[in-house]
Rosetta silent file (secondary structure, phi, psi, omega in degrees, C-alpha in Angstrom):
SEQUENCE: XXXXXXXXXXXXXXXXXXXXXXXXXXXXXXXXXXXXXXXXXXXXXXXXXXXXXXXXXXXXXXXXXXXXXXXXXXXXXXXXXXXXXXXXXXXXXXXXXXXXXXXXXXXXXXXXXXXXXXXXXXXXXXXXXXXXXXXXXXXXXXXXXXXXXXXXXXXXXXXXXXXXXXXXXXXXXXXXXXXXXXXXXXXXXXXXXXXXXXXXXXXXXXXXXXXXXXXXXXXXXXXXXXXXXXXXXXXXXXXXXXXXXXXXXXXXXXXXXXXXXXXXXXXXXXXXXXXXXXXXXXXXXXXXXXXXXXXXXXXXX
SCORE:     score description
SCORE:     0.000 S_00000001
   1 L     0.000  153.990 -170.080  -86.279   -5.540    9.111 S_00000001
   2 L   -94.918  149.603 -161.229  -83.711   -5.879    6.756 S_00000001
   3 L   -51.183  106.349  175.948  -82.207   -8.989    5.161 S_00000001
   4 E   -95.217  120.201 -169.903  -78.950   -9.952    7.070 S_00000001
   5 E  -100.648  128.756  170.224  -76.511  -11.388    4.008 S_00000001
   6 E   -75.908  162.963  173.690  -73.275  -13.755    4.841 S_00000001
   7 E  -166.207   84.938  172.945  -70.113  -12.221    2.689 S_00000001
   8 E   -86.194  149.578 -175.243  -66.550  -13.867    2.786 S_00000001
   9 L   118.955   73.987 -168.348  -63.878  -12.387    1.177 S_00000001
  10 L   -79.678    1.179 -147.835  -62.512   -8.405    2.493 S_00000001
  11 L   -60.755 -129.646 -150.583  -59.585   -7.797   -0.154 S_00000001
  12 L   -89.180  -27.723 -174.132  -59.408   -5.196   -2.140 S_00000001
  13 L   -75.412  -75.233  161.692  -62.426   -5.799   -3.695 S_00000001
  14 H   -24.783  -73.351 -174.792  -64.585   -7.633   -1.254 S_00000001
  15 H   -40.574  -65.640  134.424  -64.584   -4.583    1.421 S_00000001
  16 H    19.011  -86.581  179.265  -65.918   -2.315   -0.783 S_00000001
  17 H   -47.604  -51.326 -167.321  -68.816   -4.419   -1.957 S_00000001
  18 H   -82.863  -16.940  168.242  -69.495   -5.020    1.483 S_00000001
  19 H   -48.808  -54.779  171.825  -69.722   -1.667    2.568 S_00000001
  20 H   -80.922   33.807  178.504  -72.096   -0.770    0.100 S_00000001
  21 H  -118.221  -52.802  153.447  -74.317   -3.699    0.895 S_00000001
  22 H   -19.866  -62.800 -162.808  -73.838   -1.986    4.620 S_00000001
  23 L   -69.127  -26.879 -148.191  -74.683    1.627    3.110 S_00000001
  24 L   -97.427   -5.809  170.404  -77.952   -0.264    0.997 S_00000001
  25 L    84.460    7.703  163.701  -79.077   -1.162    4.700 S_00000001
  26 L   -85.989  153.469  125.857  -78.538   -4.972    4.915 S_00000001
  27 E    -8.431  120.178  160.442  -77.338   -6.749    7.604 S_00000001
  28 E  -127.520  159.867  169.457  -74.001   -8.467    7.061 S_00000001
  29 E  -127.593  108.153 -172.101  -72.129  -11.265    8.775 S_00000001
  30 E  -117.012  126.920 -179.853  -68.475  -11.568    7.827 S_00000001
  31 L  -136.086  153.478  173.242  -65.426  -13.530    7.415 S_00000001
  32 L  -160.520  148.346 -154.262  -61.787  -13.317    6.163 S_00000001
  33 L   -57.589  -41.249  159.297  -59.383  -15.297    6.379 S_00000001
  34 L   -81.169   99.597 -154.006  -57.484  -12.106    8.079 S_00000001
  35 H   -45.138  -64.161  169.882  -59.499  -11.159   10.734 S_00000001
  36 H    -2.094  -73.582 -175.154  -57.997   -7.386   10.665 S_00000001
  37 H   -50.113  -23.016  156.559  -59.582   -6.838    7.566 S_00000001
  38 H   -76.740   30.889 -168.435  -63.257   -6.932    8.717 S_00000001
  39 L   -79.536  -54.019  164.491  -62.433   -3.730   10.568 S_00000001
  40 L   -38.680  -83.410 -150.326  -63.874   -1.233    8.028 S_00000001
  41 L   -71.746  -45.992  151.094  -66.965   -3.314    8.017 S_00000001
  42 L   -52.191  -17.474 -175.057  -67.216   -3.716   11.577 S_00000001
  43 L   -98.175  -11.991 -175.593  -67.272   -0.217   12.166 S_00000001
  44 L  -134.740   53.816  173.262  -70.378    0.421   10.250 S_00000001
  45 L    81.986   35.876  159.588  -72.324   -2.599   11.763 S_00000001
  46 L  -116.735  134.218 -168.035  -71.383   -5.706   10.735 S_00000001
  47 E   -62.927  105.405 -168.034  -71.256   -8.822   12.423 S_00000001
  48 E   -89.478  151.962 -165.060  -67.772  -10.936   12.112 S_00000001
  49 L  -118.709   92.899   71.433  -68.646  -14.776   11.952 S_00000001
  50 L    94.407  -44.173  164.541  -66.041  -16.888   13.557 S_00000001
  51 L  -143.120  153.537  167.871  -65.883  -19.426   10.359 S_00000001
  52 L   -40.248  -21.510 -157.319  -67.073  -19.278    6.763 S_00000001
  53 L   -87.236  -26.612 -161.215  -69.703  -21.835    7.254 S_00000001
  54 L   -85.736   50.790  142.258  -70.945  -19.433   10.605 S_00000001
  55 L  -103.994  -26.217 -176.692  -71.699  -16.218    7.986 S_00000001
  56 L   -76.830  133.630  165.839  -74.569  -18.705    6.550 S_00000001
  57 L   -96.357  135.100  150.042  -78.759  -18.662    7.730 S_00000001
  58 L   -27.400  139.886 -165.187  -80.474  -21.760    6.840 S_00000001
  59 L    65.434  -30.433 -163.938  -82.012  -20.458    3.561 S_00000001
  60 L   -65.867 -178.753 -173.183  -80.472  -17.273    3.603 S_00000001
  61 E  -110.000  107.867  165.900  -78.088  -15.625    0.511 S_00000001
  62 E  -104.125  145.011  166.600  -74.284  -15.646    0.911 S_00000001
  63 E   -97.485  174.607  168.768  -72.019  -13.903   -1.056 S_00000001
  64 E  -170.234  126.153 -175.704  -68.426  -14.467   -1.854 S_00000001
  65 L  -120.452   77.327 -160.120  -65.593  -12.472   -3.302 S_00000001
  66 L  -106.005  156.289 -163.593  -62.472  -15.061   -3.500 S_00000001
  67 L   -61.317  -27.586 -142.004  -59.011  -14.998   -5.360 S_00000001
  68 L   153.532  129.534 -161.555  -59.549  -17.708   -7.241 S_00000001
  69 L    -3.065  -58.924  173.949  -60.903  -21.410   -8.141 S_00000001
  70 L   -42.208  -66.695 -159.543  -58.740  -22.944   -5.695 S_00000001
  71 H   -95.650  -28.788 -174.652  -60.175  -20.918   -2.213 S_00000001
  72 H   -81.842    0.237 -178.395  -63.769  -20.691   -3.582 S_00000001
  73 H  -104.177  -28.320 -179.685  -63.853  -24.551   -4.222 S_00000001
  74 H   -79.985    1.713 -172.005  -62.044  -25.346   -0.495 S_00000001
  75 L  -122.335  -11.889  168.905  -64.635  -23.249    1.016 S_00000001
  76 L   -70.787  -48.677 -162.121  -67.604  -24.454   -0.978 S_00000001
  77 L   -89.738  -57.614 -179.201  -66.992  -28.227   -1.088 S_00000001
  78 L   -25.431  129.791  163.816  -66.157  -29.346    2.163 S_00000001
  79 L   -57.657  159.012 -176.462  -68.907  -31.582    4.365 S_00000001
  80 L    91.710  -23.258 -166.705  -69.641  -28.585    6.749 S_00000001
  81 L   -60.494  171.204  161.746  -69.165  -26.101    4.448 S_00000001
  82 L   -79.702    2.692  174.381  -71.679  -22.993    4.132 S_00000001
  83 L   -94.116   14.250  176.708  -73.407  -23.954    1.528 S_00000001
  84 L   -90.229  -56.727  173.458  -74.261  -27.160    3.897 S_00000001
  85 L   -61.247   -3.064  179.974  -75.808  -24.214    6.001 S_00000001
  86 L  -108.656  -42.993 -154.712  -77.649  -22.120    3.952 S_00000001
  87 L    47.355 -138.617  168.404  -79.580  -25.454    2.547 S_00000001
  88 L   -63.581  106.022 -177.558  -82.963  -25.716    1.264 S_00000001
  89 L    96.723   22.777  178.259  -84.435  -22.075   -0.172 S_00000001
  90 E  -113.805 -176.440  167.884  -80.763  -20.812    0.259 S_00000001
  91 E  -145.195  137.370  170.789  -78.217  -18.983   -2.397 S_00000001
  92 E  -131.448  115.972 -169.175  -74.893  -18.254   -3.050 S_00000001
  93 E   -85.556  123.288  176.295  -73.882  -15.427   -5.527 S_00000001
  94 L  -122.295  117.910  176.024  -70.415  -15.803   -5.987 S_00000001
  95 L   -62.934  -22.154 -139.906  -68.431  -12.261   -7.740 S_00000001
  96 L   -88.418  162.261 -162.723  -65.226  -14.006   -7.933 S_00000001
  97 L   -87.013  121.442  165.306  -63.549  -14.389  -11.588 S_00000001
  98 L  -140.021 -164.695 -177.547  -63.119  -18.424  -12.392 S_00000001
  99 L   -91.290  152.414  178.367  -63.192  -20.723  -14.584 S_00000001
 100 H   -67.880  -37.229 -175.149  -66.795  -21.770  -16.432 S_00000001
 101 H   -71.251  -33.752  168.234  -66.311  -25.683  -15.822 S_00000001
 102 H   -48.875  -29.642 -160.081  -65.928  -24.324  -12.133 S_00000001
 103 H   -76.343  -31.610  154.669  -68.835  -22.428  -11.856 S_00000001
 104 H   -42.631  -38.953  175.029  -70.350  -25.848  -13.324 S_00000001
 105 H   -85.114  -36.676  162.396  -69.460  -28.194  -10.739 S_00000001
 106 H   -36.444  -53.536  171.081  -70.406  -25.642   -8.120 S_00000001
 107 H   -31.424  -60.098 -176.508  -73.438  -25.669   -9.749 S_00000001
 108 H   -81.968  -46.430  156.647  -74.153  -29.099   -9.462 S_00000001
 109 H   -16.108  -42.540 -177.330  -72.656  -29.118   -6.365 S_00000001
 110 H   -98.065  -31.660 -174.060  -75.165  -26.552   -4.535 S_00000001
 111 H   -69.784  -34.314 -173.475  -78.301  -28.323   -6.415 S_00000001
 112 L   -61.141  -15.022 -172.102  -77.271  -31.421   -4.124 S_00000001
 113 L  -100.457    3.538 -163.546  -77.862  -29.323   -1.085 S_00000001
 114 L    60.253   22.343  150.752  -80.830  -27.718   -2.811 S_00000001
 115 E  -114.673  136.299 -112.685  -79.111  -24.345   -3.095 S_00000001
 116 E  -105.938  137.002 -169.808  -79.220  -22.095   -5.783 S_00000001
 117 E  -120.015  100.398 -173.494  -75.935  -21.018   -7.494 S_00000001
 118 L   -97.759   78.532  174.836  -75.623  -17.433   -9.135 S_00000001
 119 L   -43.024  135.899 -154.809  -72.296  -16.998  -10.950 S_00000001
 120 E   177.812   62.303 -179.582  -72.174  -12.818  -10.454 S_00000001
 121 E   -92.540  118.727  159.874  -68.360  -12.007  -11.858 S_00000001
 122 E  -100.250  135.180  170.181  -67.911   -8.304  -11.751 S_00000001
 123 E   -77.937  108.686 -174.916  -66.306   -5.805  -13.856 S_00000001
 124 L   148.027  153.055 -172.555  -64.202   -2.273  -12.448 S_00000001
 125 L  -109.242 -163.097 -148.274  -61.416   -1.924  -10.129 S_00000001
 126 H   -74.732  -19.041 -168.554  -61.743   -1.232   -6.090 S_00000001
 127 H   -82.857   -2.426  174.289  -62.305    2.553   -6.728 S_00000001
 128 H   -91.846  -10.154 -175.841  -65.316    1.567   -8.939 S_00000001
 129 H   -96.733  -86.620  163.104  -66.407   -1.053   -6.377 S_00000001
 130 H    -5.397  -27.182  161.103  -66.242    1.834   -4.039 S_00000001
 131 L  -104.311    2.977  168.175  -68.544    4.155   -6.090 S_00000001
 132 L    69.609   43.810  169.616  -71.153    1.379   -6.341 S_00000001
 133 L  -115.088   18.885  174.297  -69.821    1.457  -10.360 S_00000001
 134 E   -63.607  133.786  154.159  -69.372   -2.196  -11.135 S_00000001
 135 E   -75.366  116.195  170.654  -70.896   -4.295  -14.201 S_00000001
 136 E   -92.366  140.183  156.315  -72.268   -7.257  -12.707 S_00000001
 137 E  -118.702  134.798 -174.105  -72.886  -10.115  -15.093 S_00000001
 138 E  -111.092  135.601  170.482  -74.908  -12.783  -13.964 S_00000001
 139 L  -133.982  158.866 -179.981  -75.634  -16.301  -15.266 S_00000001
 140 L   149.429  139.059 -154.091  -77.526  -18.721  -13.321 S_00000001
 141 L   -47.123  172.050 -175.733  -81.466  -20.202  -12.566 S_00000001
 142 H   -57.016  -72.895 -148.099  -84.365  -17.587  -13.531 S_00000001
 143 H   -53.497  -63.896  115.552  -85.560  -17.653   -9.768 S_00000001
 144 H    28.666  -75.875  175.619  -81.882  -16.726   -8.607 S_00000001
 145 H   -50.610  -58.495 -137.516  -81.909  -13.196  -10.842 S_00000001
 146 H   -81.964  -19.407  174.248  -84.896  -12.189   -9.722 S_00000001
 147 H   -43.841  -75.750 -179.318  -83.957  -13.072   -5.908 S_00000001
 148 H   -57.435  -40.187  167.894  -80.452  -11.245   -6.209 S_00000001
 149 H   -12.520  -66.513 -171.741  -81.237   -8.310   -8.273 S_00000001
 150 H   -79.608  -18.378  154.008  -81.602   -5.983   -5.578 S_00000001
 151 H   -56.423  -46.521  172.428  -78.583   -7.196   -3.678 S_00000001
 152 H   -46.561  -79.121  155.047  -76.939   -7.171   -6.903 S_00000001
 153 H   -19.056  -57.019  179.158  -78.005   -3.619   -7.394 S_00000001
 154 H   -59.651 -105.555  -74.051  -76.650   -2.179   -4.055 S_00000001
 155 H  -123.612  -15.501 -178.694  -73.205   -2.987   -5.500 S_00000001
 156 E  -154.663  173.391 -172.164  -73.060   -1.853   -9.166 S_00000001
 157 E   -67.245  -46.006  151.391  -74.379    0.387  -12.008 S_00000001
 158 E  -167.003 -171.687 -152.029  -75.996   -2.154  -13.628 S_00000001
 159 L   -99.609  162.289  149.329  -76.694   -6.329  -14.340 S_00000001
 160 L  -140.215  130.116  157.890  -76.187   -8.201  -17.575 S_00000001
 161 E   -81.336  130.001  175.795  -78.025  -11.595  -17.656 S_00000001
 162 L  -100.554  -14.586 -170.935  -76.586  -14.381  -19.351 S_00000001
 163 L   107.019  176.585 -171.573  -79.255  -17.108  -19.081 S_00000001
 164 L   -67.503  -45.931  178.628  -79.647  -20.036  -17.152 S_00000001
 165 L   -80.119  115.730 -168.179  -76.229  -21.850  -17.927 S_00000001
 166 L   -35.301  -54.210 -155.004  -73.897  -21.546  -14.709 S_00000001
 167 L   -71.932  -29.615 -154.974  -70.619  -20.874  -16.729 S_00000001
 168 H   -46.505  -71.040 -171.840  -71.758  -18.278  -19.027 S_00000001
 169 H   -68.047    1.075  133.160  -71.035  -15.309  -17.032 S_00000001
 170 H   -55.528  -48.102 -145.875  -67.600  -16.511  -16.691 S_00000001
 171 H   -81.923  -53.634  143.709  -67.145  -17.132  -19.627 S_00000001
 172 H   -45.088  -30.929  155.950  -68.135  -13.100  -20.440 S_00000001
 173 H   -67.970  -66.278 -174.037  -65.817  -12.037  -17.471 S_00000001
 174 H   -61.274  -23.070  160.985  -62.893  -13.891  -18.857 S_00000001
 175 H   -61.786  -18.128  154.614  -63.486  -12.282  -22.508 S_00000001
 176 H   -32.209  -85.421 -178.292  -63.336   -9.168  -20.238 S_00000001
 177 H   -64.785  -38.583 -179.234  -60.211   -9.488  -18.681 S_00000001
 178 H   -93.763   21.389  149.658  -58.320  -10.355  -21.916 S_00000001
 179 H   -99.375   -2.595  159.739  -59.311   -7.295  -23.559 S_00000001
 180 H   -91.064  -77.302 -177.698  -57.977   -5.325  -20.568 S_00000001
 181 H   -25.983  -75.160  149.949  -54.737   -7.420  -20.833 S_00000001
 182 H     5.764  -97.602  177.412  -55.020   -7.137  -24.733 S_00000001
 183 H   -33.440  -72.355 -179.749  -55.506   -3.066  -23.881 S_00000001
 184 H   -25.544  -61.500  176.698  -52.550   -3.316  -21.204 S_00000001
 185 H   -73.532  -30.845  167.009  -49.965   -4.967  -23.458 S_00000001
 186 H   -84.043  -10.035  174.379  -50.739   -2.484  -26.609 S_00000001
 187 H   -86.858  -34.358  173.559  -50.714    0.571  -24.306 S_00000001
 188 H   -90.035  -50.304  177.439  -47.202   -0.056  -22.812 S_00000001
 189 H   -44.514  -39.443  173.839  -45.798   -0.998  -26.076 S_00000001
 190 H   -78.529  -25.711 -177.341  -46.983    2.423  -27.930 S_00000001
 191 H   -56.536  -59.927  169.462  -45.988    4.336  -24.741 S_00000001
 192 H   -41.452  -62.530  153.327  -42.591    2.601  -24.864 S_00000001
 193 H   -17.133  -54.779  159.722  -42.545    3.342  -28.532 S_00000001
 194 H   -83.694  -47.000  171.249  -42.802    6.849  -27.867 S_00000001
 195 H   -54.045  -30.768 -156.838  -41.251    7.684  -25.035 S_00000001
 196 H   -96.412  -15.808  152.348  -38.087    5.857  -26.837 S_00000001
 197 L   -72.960    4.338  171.003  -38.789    8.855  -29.808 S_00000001
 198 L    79.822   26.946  166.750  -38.538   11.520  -27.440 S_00000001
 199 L  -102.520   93.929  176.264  -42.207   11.594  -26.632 S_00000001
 200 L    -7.876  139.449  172.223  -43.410   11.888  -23.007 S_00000001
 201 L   -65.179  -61.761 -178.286  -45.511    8.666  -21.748 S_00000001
 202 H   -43.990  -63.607  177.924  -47.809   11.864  -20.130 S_00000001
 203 H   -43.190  -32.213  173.511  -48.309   13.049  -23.074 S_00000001
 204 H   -88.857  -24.946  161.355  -49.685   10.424  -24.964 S_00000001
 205 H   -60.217  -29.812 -165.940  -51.749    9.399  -22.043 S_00000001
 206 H   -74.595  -34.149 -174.841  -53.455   12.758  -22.253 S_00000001
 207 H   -44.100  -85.869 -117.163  -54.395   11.342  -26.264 S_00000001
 208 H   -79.876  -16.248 -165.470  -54.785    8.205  -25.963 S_00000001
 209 L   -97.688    8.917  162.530  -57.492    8.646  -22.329 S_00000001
 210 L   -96.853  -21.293  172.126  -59.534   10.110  -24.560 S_00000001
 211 L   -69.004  -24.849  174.806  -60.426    7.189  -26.514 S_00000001
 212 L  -168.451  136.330  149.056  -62.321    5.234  -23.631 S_00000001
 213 H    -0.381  -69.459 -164.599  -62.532    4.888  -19.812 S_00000001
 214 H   -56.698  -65.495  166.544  -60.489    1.998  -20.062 S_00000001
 215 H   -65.219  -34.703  118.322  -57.734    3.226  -21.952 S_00000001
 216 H    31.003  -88.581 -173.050  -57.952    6.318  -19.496 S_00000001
 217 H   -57.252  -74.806 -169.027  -57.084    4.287  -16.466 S_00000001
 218 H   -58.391  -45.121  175.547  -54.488    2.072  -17.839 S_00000001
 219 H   -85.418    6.835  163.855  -52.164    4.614  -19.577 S_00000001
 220 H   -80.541  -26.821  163.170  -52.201    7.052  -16.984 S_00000001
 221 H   -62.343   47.654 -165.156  -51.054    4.150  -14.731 S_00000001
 222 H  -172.954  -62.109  157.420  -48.464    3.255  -16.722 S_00000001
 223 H   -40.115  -60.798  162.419  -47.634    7.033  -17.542 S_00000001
 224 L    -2.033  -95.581 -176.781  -47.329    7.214  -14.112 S_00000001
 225 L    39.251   49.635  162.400  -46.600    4.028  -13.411 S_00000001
 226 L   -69.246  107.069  168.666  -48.277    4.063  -10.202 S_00000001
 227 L   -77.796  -42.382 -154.572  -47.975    0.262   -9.570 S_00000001
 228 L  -134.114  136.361  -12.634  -48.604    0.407   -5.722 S_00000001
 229 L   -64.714  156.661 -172.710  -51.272   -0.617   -4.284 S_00000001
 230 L   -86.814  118.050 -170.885  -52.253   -2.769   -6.507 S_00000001
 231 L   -86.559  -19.299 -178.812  -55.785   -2.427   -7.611 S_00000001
 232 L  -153.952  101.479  157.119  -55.774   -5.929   -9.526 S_00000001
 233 E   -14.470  135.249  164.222  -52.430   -8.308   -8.888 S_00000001
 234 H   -67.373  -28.828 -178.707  -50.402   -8.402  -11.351 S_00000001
 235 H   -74.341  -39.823  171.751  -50.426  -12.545  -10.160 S_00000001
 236 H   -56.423  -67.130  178.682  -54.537  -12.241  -10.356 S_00000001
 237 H   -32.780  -67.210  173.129  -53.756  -11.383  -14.198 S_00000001
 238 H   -33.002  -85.089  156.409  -51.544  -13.849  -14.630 S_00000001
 239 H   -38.096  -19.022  171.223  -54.284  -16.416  -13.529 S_00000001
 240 H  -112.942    4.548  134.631  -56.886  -15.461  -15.334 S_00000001
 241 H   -24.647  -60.247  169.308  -54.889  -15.301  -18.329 S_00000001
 242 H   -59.499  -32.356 -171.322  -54.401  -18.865  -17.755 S_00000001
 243 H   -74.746  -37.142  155.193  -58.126  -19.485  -17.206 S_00000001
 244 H   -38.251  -80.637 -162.341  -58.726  -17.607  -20.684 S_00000001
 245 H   -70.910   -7.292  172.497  -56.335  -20.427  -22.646 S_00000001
 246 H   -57.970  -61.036 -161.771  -57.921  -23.136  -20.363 S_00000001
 247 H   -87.013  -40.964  155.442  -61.516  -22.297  -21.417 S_00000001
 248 H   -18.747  -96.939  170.697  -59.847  -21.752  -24.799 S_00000001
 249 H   -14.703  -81.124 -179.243  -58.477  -25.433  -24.921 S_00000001
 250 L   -65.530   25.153  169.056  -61.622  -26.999  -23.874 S_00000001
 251 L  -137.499   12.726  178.969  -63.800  -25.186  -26.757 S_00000001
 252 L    39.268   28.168  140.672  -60.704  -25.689  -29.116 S_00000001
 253 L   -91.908  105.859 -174.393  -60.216  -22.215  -29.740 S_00000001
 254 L   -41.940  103.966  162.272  -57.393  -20.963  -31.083 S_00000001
 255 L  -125.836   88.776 -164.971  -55.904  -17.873  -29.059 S_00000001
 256 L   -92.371    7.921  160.750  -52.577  -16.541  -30.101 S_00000001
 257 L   -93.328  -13.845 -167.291  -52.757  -13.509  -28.573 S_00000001
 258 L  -103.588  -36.295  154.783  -53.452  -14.814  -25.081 S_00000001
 259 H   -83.461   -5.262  175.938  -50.351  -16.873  -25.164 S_00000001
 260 H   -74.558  -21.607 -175.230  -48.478  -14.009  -26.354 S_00000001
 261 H   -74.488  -61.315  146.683  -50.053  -12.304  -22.954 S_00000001
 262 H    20.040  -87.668  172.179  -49.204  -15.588  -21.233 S_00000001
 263 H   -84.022  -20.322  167.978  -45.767  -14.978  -21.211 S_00000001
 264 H   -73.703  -16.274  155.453  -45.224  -11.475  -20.779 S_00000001
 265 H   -60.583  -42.546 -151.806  -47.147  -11.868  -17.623 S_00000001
 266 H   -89.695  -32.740 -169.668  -45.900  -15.210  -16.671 S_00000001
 267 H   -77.449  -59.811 -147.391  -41.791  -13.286  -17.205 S_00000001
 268 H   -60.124  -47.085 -160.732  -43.241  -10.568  -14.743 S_00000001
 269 H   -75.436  -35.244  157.944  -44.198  -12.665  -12.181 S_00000001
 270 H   -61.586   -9.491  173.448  -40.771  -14.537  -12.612 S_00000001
 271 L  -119.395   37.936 -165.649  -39.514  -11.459  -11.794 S_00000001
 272 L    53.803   37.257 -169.991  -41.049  -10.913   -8.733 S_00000001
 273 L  -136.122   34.106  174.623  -43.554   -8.620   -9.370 S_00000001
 274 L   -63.344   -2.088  162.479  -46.619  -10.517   -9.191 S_00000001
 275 L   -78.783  -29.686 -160.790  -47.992   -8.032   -5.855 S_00000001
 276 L   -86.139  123.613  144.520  -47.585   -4.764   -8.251 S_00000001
 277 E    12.962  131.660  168.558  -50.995   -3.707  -10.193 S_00000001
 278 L   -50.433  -45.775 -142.509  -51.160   -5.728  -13.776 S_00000001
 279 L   -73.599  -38.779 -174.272  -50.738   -2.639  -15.905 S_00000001
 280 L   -57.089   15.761  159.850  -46.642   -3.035  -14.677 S_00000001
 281 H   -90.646   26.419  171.012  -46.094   -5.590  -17.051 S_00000001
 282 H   -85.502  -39.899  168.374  -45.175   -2.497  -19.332 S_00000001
 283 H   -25.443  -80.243  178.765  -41.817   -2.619  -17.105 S_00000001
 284 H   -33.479  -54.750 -161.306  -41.025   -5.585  -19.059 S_00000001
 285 H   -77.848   11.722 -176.087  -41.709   -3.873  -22.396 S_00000001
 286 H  -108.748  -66.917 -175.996  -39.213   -1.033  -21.438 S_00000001
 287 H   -75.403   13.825  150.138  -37.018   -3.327  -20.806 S_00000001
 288 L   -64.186  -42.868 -173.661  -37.213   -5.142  -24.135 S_00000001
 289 L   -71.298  -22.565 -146.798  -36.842   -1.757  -25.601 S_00000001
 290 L    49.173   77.486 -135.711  -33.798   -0.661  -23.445 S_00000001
 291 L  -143.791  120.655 -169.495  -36.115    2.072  -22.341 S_00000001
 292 L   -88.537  155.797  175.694  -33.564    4.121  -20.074 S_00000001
 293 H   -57.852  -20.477 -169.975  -34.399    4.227  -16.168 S_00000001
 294 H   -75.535  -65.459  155.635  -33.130    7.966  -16.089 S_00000001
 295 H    19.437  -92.997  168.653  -36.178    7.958  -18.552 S_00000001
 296 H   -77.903  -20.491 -157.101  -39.095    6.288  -16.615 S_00000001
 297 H  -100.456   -4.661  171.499  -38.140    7.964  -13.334 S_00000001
 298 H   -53.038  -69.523  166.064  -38.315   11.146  -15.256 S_00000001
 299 H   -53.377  -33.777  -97.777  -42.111   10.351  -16.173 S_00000001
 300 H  -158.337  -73.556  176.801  -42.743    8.724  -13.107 S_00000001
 301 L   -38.702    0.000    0.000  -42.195   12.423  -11.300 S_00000001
């Protein structure tokens, strides 16, 4: 019979994952904080669990795919919590993007309960979490990989290992993310750049999507400038931008591109448009440029 897995978190992200843990023939048990949202997931077998702590079996493997430091540490920490419930022989692979001193204290945190803590931060946005096309990177005990692999596996194209030390594969996710920010912020500026020379955004997209996947995605969004829905918060960016100059700071490393990111992220979100997809912090660079609106909405058809 097959392995029934706990899994909090449904966003954009989450569902996804869990579906294809669903399609891979495990058992799930599920919570979000919006009930709604286990709907999907419910429809193709899965059990909704009442509280976070009630997705966890004594022993058993939970996953978790949370916004951010903040809700994976209030749901982690707590007497009560589920990692009080999975206990001795239990695991918790947690996808979500955080900081490396987090994924450290978790660490030590989960050893007190005797369960094993796999930092398992993935790369690709919901339609690649949807095609079972994610880069998982994992850091995290030996015993742990070889446990999770095939869970692991259900959900993406393939693993990178990191080793033993909990933080690591943060540490490789957040180098991650600020070369798609990096890639974001140099993609709207040459679009802007052109488009303000009488070159179509479309046009350039058609180039420039030839150089990688990556660049691909982001300037045809931005050519687009399909914004909505949002496949990764522009306000998600924004944080782990910060988490980048954080883990900076505490390794004294010098990043002067990542506060230059910093704030063009940090103005979008002052300008209310932390809910829109990251790649719309090109908006801002149009409007540095005086980039006319007759312009973008031109492009935008």
């Amino acid at each position: 019979m097959a392995e029934t897995l706990g899994f909090i978190g449904l966003g954009n992200m989450g569902e996804p994952i869990a579906l294809n843990l669903l399609a891979a023939g495990y058992r799930l048990r599920v919570y979000n904080r919006t009930p709604s949202k286990a709907a999907p997931c419910v429809a193709k077998g899965a059990l909704v669990a009442n509280g976070a702590a009630d997705v966890a079996s004594p022993g058993g493997i939970v996953l978790t795919m949370l916004a951010d430091d903040r809700a994976l540490e209030e749901l982690s920490l707590p007497p009560g919590s589920f990692v009080e419930r999975l206990g001795a022989g239990g695991m918790h692979i947690s996808l979500s993007t955080v900081a490396p001193a987090t994924a450290r204290r978790l660490f030590q945190h989960h050893a007190k309960h005797r369960v094993e803590y796999l930092a398992s931060p993935v790369f690709g946005r919901p339609e690649a979490a949807a095609q079972k096309k994610l880069w998982v990177c994992t850091s995290g005990p030996a015993g742990a990989h070889r446990r999770a692999q095939p869970v692991l596996e259900a959900i993406g194209q393939r693993l990178f290992h990191f080793g033993e030390e909990p933080g690591a594969a943060n540490v490789v996710k957040l180098c991650g993310n600020f070369l798609i920010a990096s890639t974001i912020e140099t993609l709207g500026e040459l679009m802007v750049l052109a488009e303000n020379n009488g070159v179509a955004m479309k046009a350039v997209a058609d180039v420039i999507g030839n150089f990688s996947p990556l660049h691909a995605v982001y300037a045809n969004l931005i050519a687009e400038q399909k914004f909505e829905p949002a496949g990764f918060r522009l306000a998600l960016g924004l944080k782990d931008i910060n988490l980048v100059l954080q883990t900076a700071a505490e390794s004294t490393t010098p990043l002067p591109l990542a506060s230059l990111l910093h704030d063009r992220w940090l103005s979008a979100v002052a300008k209310g448009r932390g809910e829109l997809d990251w790649s719309a912090v090109v908006l801002g660079v149009a409007e540095d440029a005086a980039l006319k609106p007759s312009t973008r909405t031109e492009v935008a058809g």
